[in-house]
C-alpha positions in Angstrom: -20.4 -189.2 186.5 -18.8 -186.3 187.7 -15.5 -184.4 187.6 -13.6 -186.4 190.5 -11.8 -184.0 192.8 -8.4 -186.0 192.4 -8.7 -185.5 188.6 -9.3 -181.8 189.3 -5.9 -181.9 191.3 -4.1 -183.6 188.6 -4.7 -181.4 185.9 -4.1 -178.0 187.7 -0.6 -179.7 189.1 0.5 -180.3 185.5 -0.3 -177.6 184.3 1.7 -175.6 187.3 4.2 -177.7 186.6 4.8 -177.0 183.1 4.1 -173.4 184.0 7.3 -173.6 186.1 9.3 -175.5 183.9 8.8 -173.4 181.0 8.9 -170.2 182.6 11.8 -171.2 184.1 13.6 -172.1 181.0 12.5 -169.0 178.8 14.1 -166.7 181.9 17.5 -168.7 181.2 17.9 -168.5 178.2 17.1 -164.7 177.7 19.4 -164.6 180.7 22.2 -166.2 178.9 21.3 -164.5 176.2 19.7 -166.7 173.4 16.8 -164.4 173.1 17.0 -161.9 170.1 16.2 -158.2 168.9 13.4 -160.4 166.3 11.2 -160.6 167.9 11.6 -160.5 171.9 13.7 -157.0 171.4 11.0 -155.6 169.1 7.9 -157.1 171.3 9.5 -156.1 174.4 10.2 -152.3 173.4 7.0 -152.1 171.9 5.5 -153.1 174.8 7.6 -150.8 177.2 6.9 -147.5 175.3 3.4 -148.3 175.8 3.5 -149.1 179.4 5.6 -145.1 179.3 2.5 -143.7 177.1 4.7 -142.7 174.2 4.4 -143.3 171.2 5.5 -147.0 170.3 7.8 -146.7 168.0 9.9 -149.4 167.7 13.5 -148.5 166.8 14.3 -152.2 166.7 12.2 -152.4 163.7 11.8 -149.2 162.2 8.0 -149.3 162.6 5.4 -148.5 164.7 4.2 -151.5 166.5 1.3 -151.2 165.1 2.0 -150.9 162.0 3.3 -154.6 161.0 0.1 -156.7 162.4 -3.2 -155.9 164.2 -2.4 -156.9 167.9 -3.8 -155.0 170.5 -2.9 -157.2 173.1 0.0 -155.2 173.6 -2.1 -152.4 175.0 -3.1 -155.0 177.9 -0.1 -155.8 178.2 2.1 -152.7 179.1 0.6 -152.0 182.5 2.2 -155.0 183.3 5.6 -153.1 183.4 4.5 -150.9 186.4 4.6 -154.4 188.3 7.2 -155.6 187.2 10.1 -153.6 184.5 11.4 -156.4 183.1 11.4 -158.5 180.1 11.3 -161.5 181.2 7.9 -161.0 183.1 6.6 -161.6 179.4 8.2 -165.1 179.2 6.4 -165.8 182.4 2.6 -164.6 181.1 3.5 -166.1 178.0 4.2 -169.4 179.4 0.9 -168.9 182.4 -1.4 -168.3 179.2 -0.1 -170.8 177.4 -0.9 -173.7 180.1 -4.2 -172.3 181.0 -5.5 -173.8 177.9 -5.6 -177.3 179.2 -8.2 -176.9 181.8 -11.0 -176.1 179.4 -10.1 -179.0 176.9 -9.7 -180.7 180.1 -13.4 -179.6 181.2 -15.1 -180.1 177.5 -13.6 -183.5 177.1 -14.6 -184.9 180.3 -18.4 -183.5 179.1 -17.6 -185.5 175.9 -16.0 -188.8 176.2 -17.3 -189.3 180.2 -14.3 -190.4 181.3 -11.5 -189.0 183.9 -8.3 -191.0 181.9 -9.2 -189.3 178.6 -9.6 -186.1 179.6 -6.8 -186.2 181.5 -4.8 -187.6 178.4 -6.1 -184.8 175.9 -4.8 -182.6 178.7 -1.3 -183.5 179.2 -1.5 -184.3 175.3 -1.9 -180.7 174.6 1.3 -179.5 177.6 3.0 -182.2 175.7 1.8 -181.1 172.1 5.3 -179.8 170.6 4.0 -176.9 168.3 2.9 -175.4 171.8 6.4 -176.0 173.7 8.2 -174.8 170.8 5.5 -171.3 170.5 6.5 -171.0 174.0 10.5 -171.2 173.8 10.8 -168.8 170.3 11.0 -165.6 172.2 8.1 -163.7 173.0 4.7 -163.1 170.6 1.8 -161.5 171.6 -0.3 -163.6 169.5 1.1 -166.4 171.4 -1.6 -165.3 173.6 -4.5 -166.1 171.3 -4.3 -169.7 172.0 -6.1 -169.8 175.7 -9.1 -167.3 174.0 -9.5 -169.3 171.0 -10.0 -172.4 173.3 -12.4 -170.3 175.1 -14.3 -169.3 172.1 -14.6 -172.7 170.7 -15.2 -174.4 174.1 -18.4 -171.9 174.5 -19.5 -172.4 170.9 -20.2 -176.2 171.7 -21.3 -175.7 174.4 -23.7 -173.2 172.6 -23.4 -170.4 175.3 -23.4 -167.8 172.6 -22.9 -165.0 174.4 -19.4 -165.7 175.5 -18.6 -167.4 172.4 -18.7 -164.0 171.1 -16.7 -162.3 173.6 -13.8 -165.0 173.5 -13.7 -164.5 169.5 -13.4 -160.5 170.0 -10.6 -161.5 172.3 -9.3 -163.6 169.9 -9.6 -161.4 167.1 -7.5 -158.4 168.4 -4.5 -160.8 169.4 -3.5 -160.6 165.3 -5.4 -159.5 162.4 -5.1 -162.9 160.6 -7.1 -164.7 163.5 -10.2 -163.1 161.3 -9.6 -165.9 158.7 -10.2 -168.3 161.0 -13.5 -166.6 162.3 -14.5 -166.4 159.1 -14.2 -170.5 159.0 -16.0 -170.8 162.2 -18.6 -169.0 161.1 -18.8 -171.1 157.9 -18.2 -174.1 159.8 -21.9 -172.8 161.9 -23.2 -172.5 158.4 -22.2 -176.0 157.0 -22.4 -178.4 159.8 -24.4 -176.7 162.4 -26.9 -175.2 160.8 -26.7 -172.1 163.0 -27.7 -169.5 160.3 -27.7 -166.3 162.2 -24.8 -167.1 164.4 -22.9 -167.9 161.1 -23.3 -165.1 159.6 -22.9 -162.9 162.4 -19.5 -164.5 163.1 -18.7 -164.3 159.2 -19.5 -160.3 159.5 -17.6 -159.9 162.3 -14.1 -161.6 161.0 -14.6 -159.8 157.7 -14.8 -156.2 158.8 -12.1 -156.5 161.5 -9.7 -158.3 158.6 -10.8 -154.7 156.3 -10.5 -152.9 159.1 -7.0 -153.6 160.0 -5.6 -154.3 156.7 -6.9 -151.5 155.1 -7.8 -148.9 158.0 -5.7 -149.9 161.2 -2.2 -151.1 159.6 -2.2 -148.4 157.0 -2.3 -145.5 159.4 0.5 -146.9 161.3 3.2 -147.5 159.3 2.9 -144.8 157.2 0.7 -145.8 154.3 -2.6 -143.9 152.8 -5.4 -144.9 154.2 -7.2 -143.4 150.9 -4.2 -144.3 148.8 -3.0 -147.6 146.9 -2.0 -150.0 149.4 -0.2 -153.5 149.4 -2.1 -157.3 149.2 0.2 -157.9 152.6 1.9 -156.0 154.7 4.1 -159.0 156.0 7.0 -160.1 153.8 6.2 -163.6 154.5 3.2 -163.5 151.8 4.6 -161.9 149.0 4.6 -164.9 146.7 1.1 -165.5 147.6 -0.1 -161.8 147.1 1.9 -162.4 143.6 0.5 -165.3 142.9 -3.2 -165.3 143.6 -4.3 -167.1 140.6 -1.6 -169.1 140.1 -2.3 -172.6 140.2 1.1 -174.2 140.4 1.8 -171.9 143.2 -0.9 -173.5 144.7 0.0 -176.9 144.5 3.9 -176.3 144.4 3.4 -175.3 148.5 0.7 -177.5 149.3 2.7 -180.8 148.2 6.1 -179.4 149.0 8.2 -181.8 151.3 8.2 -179.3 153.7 4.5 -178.8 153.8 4.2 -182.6 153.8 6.6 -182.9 157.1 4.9 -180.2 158.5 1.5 -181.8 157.9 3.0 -185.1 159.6 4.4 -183.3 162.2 1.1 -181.3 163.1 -0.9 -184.8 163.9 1.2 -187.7 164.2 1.7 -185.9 167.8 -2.1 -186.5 167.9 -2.0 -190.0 166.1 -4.1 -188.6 163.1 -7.3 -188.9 165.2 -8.5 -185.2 164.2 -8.8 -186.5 161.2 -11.9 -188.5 162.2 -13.4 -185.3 163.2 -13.2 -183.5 159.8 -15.8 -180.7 160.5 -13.7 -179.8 163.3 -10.2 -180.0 161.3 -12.0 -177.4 158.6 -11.6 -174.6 161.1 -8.3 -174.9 161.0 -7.4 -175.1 157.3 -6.8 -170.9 157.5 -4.4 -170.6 160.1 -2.7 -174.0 158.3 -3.1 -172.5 154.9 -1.4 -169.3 155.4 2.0 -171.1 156.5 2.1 -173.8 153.7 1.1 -170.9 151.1 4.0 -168.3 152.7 6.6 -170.7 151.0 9.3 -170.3 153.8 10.3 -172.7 156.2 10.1 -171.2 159.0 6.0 -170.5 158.9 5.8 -174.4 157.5 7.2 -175.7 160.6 6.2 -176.7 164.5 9.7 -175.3 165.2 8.5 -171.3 165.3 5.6 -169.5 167.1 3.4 -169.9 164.0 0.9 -172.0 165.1 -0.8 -171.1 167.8 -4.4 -171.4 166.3 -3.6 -175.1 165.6 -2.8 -175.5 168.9 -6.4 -174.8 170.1 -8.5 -175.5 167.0 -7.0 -179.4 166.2 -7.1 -180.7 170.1 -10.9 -180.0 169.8 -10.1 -181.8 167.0 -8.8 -184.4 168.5 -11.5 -184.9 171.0 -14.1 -185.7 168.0 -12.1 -187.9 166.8 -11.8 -189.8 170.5 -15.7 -189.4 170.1 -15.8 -191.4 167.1 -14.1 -193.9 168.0 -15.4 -194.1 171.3 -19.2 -194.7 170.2 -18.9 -196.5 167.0 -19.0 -199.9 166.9 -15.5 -201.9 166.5 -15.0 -204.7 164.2 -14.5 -207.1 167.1 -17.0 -207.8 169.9 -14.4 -204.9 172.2 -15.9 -203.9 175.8 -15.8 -200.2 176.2 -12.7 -200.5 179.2 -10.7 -202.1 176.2 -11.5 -199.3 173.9 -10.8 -196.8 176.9 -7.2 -198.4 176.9 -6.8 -198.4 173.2 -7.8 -194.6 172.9 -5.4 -194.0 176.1 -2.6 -195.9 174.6 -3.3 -193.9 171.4 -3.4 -190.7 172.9 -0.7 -190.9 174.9 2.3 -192.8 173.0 2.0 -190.5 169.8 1.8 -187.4 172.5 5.2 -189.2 174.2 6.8 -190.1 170.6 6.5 -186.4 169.1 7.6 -184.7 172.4 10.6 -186.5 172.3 11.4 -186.1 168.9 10.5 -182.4 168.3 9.6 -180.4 171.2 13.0 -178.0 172.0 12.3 -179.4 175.7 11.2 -182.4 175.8 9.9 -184.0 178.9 12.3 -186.7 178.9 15.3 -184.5 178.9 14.1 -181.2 180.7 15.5 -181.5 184.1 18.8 -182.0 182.0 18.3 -179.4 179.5 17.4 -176.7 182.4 20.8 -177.9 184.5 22.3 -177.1 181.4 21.5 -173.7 181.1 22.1 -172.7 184.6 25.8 -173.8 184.1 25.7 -171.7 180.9 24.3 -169.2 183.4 27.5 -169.5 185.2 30.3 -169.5 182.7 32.6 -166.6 181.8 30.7 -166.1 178.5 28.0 -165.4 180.2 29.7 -162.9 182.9 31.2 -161.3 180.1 28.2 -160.4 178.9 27.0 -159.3 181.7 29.6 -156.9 182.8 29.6 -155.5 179.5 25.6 -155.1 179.5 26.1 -152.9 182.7 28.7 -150.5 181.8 25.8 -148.9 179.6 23.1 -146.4 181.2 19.5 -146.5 181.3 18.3 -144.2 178.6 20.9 -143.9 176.6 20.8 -144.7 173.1 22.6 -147.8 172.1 23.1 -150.0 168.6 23.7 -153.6 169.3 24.1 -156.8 167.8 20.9 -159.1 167.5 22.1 -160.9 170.5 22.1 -157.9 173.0 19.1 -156.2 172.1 16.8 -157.8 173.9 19.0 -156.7 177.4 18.5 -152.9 176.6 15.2 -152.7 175.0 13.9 -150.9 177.9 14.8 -147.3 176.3 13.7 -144.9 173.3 15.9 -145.7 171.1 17.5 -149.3 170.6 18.6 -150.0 167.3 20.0 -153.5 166.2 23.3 -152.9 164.4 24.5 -152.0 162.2 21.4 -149.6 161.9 21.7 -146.4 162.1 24.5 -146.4 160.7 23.2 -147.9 157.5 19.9 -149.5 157.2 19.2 -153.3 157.9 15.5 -154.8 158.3 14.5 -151.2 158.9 10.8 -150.4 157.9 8.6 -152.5 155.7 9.7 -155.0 153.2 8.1 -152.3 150.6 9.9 -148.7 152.3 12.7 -150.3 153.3 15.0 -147.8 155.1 12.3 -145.3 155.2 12.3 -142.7 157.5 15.7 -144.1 158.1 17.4 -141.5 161.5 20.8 -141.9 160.9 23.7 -142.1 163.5 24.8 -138.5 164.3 22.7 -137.6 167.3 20.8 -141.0 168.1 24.2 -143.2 168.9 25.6 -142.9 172.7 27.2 -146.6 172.5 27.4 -149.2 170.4 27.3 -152.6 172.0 28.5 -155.7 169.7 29.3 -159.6 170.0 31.6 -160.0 166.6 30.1 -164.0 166.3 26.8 -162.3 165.6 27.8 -160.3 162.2 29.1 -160.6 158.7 32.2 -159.7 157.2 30.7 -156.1 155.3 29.7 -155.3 159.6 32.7 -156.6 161.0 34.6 -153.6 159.1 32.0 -151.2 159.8 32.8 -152.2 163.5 36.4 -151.8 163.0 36.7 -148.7 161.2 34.1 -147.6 164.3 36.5 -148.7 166.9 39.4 -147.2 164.8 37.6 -143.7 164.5 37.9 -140.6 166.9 34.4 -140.4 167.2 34.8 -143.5 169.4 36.1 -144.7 172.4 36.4 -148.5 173.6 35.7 -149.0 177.2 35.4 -152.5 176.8 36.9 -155.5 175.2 36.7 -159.1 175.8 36.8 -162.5 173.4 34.3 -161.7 170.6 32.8 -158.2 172.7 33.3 -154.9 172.1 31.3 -151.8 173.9 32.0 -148.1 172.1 31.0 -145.1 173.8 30.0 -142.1 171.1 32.5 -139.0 171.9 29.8 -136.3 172.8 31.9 -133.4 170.7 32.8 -135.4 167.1 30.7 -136.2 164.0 30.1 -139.9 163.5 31.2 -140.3 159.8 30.3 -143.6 158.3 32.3 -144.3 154.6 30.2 -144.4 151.3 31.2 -147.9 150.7 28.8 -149.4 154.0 25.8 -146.9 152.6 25.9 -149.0 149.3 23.7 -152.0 149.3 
């Protein structure tokens, strides 16, 4: 039995629905400025500087782009700037990318279960799946685009079209260094259940050299360490515990059986009512990507709330289909017809896929139309006009510290620092050369640009004694914001007491 034009239809309208929804949604709320200098201000300027051909780097972070994580999607992604110079085109491909996914698992499902309903279901299942919606609304991540080429690798793996398996996992591979633990799986995963010996180990080669290559090679030349020299376990702060605790048992099991771990276990598949499960081989490919958030020990890798998973997106509804697959052609305890096992496996795939979308997606289907009304009243409101105005009374190109909040709305320049760096330094430069190569204010400040909700006590002062001194002017001041512009002729001089950690 063949595709059926009207399911064709279907699919392609939901997903162009949820493309418009979502895209829709991430605009307003970097419009009303919920969006953040980590990470959409650091992405964004990263991004920009590329699209300019200078060198990116990113004054948000103190680091060359590069130099953090292994995505060279960024490089692809720059031109896109010429088009259009604006951040928000990057919530709209995010969101475009994002949906894509579906028709494949749409396409390899129908070719597995041979039925129109389920691979509908798995579809919508996956638009609905809330670690996706929630990837989609935290910001902007490159990575974020790995999930529709990791789809594609695995859907031509199965399919045994070799050729593009391997182009879809180079694709894959560049969108983030740590994507090369989970080739390294599929490549086992050819070796143990496939029996696909050279493919194995040709995928096992590949993910190992391009994990040396940019944790030891590529990362290392970019933010500043020896290439020949000693260098770190991680790069990313997230995994010092692990890199400190390699043979550490209790580590182990501490993280694995932590009640965050567990809830994020549960809320992983009870979206997918546990049917991966039935599909172990399937699940093993994604015990990496799942691994290295459980074993980070921080909450917000161990959670469907962040941009963290978007391997588990692609490699568990593949998942998800072998378990349909076992269900669908083993034999039931009772003498079932397979149209009653068709509306079992639909009512299982789609009241779990309702249930956790309501319960943990950030926009739920239920309450989207709400949510998004919502937001374009916030759109409206003085707060938000406020803002705005205040946004506007700075220049293009000139250089500008703001709080956290703001960033994101002048990231477009050379030099956008989040405050209170660089006047003393904040989440500047690697966890391990913190404050490195820090630039200082004098000569790299033309305005500062503050909301006072967004910082501290030990900032608030720094901003006070900045709005007090004669090396500033305010030229605006409203509620809880607060534009400075740097007097061209005076020395910024920032007390002892704020250099002091």
């Amino acid at each position: 039995m063949k595709i059926k034009n009207w399911a064709w239809w279907v699919v392609i309208g939901f997903v162009a629905l949820y493309i418009l929804v979502f895209s829709t949604y991430s605009v307003l709320l970097h419009e009303i400025f919920w969006t953040q200098a980590f990470d959409a201000g650091i992405e964004d300027q990263g991004i920009w500087l590329l699209s300019r051909f200078l060198v990116p780097f990113d004054t948000v972070r103190g680091l060359n782009i590069f130099g953090d994580s292994c995505n060279l999607y960024d490089l692809f992604l720059a031109p896109l700037f010429w088009i259009w110079n604006n951040i928000n085109f990057l919530f709209i491909i995010q969101s475009f990318f994002l949906a894509l996914g579906a028709i494949p698992l749409f396409v390899y499902a129908r070719e597995k279960l041979g039925h129109n309903y389920l691979a509908l279901s798995v579809a919508f299942s996956y638009l609905l799946y809330p670690a996706l919606q929630n990837l989609n609304l935290d910001q902007f991540h490159p990575e974020a685009l790995v999930v529709l080429p990791m789809v594609l690798t695995l859907f031509f793996l199965f399919k045994k079209e070799y050729k593009l398996f391997y182009v879809f996992l180079l694709i894959s591979l560049i969108g983030k260094d740590e994507v090369a633990l989970t080739g390294l799986f599929i490549g086992i995963f050819l070796l143990l259940f496939k029996r696909e010996w050279r493919h194995g180990f040709i995928t096992i080669v590949i993910s190992l050299l391009w994990c040396i290559v940019c944790s030891k090679i590529f990362a290392p030349f970019y933010n500043g360490v020896s290439i020949l020299g000693p260098q770190p376990i991680t790069y990313t702060h997230w995994f010092r515990g692990l890199a400190q605790n390699l043979f550490n048992w209790q580590y182990y099991w501490s993280n694995i059986f932590h009640i965050e771990s567990l809830r994020y276990y549960n809320n992983l598949f009870a979206p997918l009512a546990f049917l991966p499960f039935f599909s172990p081989a399937l699940v093993f490919m994604a015990i990496p990507s799942i691994a290295v958030n459980v074993l980070s020990g921080t909450g917000y890798l161990r959670s469907v709330d962040y941009h963290y998973n978007y391997v588990q997106c692609a490699v568990l509804f593949f998942a998800l289909i072998g378990g349909l697959e076992f269900w669908l052609k083993r034999k039931w305890p009772w003498s079932v017809s397979q149209k009653v096992k068709i509306w079992v496996l639909l009512a299982a795939i789609w009241l779990p896929a309702l249930a956790g979308n309501h319960l943990l997606s950030h926009l739920p289907f239920d309450r989207a139309w709400g949510m998004t009304q919502d937001r374009i009243k916030d759109y409206y409101s003085d707060g938000v006009k406020n803002k705005q105005m205040a946004v506007s009374l700075i220049p293009a190109g000139a250089k500008v510290s703001a709080s956290y909040s703001l960033v994101p709305h002048f990231s477009h320049r050379r030099e956008i620092y989040m405050f209170p760096n660089p006047f003393y330094p904040a989440l500047w430069g690697q966890w391990f050369q913190e404050g490195r190569n820090f630039p200082g204010s004098n000569g790299h400040v033309d305005f500062v640009a503050v909301d006072l909700n967004n910082h501290g006590d030990k900032e608030r002062d720094l901003i006070y004694f900045l709005a007090g001194s004669p090396a500033f002017k305010i030229i605006y001041k409203k509620e809880s914001l607060l534009i400075l512009q740097h007097v061209d002729s005076l020395k910024i001089v920032v007390p002892a007491e704020f250099l002091k950690n």
